[in-house]
C-alpha distance (Angstrom), angle and dihedral (degrees) to the residues before:
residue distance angle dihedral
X1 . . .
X2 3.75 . .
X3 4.44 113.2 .
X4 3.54 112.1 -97.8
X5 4.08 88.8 -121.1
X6 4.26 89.3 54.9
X7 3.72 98.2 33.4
X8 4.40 106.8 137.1
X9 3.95 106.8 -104.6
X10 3.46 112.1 -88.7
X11 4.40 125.3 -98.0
X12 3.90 97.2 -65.6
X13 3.78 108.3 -134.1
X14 4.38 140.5 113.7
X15 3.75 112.0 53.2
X16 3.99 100.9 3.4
X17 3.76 93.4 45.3
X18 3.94 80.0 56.9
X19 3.85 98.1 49.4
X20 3.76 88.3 48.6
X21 3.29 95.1 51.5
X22 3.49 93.4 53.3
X23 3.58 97.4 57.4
X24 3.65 102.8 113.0
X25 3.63 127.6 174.4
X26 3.61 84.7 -103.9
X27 4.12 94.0 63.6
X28 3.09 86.9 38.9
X29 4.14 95.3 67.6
X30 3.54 88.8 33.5
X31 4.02 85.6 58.9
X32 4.28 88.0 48.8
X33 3.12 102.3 45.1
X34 3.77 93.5 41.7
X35 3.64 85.7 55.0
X36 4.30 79.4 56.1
X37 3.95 99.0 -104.9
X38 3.36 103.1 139.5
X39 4.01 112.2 -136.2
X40 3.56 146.0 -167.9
X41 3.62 99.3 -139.9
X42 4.11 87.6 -119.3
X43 3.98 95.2 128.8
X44 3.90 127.4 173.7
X45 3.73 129.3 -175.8
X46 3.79 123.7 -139.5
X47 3.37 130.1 -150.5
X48 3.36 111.3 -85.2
X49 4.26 134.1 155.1
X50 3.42 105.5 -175.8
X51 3.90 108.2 32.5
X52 4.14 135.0 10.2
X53 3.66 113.5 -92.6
X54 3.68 123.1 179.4
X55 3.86 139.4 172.5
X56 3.51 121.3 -127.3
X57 3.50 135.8 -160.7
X58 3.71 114.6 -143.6
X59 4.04 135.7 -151.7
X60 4.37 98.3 -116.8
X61 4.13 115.9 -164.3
X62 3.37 88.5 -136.8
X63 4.21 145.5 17.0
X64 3.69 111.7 -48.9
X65 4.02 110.7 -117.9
X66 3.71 89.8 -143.7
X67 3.56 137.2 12.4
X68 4.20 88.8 -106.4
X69 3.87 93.3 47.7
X70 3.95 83.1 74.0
X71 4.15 97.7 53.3
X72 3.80 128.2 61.4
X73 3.88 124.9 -163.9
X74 3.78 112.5 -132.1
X75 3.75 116.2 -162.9
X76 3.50 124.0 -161.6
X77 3.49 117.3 -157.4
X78 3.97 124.2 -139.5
X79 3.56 112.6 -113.2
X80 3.95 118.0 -116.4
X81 3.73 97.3 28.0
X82 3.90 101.7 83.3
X83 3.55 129.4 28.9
X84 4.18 107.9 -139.0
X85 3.93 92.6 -113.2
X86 4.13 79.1 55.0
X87 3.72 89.1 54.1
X88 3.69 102.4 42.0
X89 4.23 88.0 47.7
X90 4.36 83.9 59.8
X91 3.94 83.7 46.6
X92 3.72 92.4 54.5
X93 3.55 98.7 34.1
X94 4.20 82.3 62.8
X95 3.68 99.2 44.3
X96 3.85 85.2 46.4
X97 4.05 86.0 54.1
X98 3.98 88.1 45.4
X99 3.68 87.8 55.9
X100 3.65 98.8 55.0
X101 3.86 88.7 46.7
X102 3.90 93.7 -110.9
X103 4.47 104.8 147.8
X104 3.72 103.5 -110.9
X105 4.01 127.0 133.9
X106 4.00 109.0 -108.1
X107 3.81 125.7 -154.9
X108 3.37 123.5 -98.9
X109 3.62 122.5 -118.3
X110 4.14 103.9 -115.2
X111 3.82 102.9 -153.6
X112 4.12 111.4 -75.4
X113 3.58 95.8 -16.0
X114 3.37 105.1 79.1
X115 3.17 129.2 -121.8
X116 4.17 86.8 -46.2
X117 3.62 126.3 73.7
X118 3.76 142.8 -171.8
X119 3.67 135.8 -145.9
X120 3.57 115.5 -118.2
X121 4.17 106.1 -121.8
X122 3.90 96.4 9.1
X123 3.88 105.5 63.8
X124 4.35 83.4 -133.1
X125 3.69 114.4 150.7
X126 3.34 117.8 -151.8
X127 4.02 148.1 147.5
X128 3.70 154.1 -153.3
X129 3.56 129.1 -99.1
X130 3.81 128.8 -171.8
X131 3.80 109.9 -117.6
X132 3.82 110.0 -119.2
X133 4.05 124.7 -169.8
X134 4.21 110.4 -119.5
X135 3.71 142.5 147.4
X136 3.93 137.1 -155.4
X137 3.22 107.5 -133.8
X138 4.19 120.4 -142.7
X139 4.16 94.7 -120.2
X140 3.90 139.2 -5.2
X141 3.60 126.5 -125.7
X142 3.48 120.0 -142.8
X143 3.63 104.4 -92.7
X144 4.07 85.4 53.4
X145 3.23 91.1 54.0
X146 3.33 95.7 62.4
X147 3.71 97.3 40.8
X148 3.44 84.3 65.8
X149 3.98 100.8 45.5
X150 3.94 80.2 60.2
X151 4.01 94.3 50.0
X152 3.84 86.2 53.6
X153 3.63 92.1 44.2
X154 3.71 87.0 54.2
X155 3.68 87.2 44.1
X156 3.90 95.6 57.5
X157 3.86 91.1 39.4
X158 4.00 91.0 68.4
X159 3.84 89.1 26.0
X160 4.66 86.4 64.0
X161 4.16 86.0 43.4
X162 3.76 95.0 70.0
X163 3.46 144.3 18.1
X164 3.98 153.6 -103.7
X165 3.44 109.2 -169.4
X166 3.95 98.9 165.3
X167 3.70 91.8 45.5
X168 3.83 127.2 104.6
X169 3.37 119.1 -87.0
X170 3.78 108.3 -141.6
X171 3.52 104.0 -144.1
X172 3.86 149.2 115.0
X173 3.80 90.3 -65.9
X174 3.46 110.3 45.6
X175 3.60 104.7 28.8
X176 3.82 93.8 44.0
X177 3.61 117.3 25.2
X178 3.60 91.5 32.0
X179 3.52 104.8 47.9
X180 4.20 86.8 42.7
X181 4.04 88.6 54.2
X182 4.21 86.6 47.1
X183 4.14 90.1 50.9
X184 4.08 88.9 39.8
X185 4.19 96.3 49.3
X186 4.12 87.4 45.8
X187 3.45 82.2 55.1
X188 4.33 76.0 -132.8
X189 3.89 87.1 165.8
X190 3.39 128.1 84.9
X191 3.99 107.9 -132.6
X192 3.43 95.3 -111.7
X193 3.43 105.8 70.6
X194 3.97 92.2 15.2
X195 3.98 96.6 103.8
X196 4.08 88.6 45.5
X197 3.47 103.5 54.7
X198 4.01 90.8 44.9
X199 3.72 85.6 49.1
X200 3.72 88.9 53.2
X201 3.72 103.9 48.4
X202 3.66 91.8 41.2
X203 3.58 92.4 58.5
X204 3.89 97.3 44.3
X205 3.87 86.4 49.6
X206 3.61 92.8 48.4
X207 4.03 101.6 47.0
X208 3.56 90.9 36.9
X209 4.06 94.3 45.2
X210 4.20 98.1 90.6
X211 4.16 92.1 48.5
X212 4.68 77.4 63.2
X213 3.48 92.1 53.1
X214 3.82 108.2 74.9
X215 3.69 96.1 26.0
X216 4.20 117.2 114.6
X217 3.62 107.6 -115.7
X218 4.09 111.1 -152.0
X219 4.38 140.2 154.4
X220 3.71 98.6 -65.8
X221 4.02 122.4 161.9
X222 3.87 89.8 -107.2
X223 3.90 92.1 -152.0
X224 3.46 102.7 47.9
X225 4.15 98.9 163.5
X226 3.68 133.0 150.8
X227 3.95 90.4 -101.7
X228 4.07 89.6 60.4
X229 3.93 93.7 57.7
X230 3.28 117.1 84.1
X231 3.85 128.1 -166.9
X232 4.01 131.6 -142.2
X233 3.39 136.0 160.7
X234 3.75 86.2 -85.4
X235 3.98 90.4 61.6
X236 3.69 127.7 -109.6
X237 3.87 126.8 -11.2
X238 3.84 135.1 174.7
X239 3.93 136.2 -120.1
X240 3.37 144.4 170.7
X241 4.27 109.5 53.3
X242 3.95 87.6 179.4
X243 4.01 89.5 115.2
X244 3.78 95.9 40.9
X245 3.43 107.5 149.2
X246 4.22 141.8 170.9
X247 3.94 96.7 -100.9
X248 3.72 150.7 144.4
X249 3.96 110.2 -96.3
X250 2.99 102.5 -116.5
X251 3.62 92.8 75.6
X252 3.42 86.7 69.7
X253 4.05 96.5 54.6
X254 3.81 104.5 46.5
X255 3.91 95.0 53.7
X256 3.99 81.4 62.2
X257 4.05 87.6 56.2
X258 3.85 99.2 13.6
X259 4.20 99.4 164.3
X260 3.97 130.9 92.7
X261 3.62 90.2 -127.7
X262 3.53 135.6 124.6
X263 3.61 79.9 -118.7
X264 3.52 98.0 58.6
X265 3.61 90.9 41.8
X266 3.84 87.4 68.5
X267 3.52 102.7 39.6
X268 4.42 85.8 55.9
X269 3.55 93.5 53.3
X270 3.76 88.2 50.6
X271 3.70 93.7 50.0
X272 4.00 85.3 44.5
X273 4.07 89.5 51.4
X274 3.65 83.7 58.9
X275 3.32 102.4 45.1
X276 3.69 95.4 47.8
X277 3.36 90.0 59.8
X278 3.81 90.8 74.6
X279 3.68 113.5 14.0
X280 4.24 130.5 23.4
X281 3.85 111.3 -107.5
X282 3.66 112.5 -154.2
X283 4.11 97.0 -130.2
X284 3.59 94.2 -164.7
X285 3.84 80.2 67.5
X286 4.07 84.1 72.6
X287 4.20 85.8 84.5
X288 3.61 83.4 75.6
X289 3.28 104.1 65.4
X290 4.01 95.1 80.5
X291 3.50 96.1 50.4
X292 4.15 95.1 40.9
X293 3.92 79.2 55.8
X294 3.75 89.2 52.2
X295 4.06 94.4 46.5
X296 4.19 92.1 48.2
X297 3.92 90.8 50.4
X298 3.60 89.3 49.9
X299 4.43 90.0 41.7
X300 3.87 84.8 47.5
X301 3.80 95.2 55.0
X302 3.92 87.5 41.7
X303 3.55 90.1 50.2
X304 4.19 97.9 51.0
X305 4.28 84.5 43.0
X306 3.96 86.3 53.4
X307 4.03 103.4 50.5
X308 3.77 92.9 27.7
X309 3.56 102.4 122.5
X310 3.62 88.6 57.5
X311 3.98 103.4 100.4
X312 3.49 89.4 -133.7
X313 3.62 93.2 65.2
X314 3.91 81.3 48.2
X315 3.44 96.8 58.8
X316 3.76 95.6 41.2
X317 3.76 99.6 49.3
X318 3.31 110.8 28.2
X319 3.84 101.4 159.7
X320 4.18 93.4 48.1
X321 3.86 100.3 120.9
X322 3.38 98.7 34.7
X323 4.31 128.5 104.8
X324 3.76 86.5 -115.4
X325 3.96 90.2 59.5
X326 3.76 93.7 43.4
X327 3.35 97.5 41.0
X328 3.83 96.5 54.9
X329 3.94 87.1 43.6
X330 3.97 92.4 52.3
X331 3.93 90.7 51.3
X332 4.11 95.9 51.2
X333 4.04 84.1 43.7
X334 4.11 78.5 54.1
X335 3.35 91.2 49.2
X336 3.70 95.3 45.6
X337 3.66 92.9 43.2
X338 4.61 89.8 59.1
X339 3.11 81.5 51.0
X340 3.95 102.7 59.8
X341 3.79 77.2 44.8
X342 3.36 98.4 59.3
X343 3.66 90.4 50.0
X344 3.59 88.9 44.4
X345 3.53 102.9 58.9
X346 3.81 99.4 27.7
């Protein structure tokens, strides 16, 4: 069972499913300019799943430098999912990173609140975030690769100077046996494959469980993947802290090369080359990386299950529910779970 203090947030529904949903661009000026950020009512929502984001253009006293100096990103976060303490603790995490130089995006301060505001009438948190110009590219060479094993480095180095203490921890615990109980008590399964798939994360949780236990837990990004670096002329930089998370780093280095393949295999130890270059990386951590897949499968069914009467969610996964779905999560839990074997008995 999952600690009472690191339990996953409950299903979000009732009264802040309502307030969300009523969080139209409209509000969502009124809660800028309220906050005295002048606008020019040219608004444009971004994709987003889990919160509201929205680009805004802004009145500027003089000629904009750039076409981005003229835009902010407002992001609106969904209620129930963070506590404000856990909001402010990503906020200082970034301005931390900012301060040792490391490219991340940093709040904005929104008039006397900080850099964290509320809606009037909704109880929504939510911020401001200077727009900045990136791309993802298809593939890395090399030489980016380990670019980028150094800009995590960096990343970790800052993350293992402070601390987090109302953030997840992303561990056995919570990410396992929590998330399992959450699927079980929505009764999320259907019955025929119910007593598999608990069978199968119980056992990766439980032969993985002693490789958790002396492994440094630190600020890392938490969901570190390919679609969260962004690249410039500058080289790369990070967004998106939503996921931050207390966690061992490597968590942070196989979402950058996240197959078995040879492939992978390469593009790690490129990232790790990097890395090295700046910080020590505990290799023995690698053993992790089968079971860490296992836990965000399990946190990524958890995490459709939770927001699922949001029509969104609907829309976006329309077979979650179903045998199909469960049966094609069960086998790469199976697949996970020889592989913790392998590691096991090897």
């Amino acid at each position: 069972m999952a600690p009472d203090d690191e339990s996953p947030a409950t299903p979000w529904a009732g009264e802040e499913a309502r307030c969300f949903f009523e969080l139209t661009p409209e509000r969502m000026l009124d809660a800028v300019e309220q906050a005295g950020v002048r606008t020019t009512g040219r608004v444009l929502q971004l994709a987003s799943m889990e919160n509201r984001v929205y680009q805004v253009e802004i009145e500027l006293d003089h000629e904009p430098h750039s076409a981005s100096e003229a835009f902010r990103v407002a992001k609106f976060y969904r209620p129930g999912r963070w506590s404000r303490e856990q909001i402010l603790e990503e906020h200082r995490f970034l301005t931390e990173l900012v301060a040792d130089e490391v490219p991340v995006v940093e709040p904005d301060e929104i008039g006397d609140q900080g850099t964290l505001g509320e809606a009037a009438g909704l109880g929504i948190w939510w911020t401001l975030f200077p727009r900045v110009g990136g791309r993802a590219p298809d593939e890395l060479d090399h030489e980016q690769l380990r670019q980028l094993g150094r800009l995590v480095a960096r990343l970790h180095i800052t993350g293992a100077a402070g601390s987090a203490p109302s953030r997840l921890r992303l561990d056995i615990e919570t990410y396992g046996y929590g998330n399992l109980d959450l699927l079980l008590d929505a009764e999320a399964l259907p019955a025929s494959v119910a007593e598999r798939y608990q069978a199968l994360v119980e056992q990766i949780c439980e032969m993985s469980a002693p490789w958790f236990e002396d492994v440094d837990y630190q600020r890392i990004h938490g969901d570190c993947h390919a679609g969260n670096v962004l690249w410039n002329d500058s080289g790369p930089f990070l967004v998106d802290f939503d996921d931050m998370v207390r966690g061992p780093c490597v968590q942070d280095l196989w979402l950058l090369a996240p197959g078995q393949d040879t492939d992978a295999v390469v593009r790690r130890d490129a990232l790790l080359e990097g890395y090295e270059q700046l910080r020590d990386f505990d290799r023995g951590t690698l053993r992790l990386i089968e079971p860490l897949r296992g836990l965000r499968l399990v946190h990524f069914s958890a995490w459709i299950s939770k927001r699922y009467e949001d029509p969104a969610f609907q829309r976006a996964f329309p077979d979650f529910g179903t045998e199909h779905y469960w049966f094609e999560e069960t086998s790469a839990l199976q697949e996970v779970l020889a592989r913790v074997q392998d590691s096991a008995w090897g």
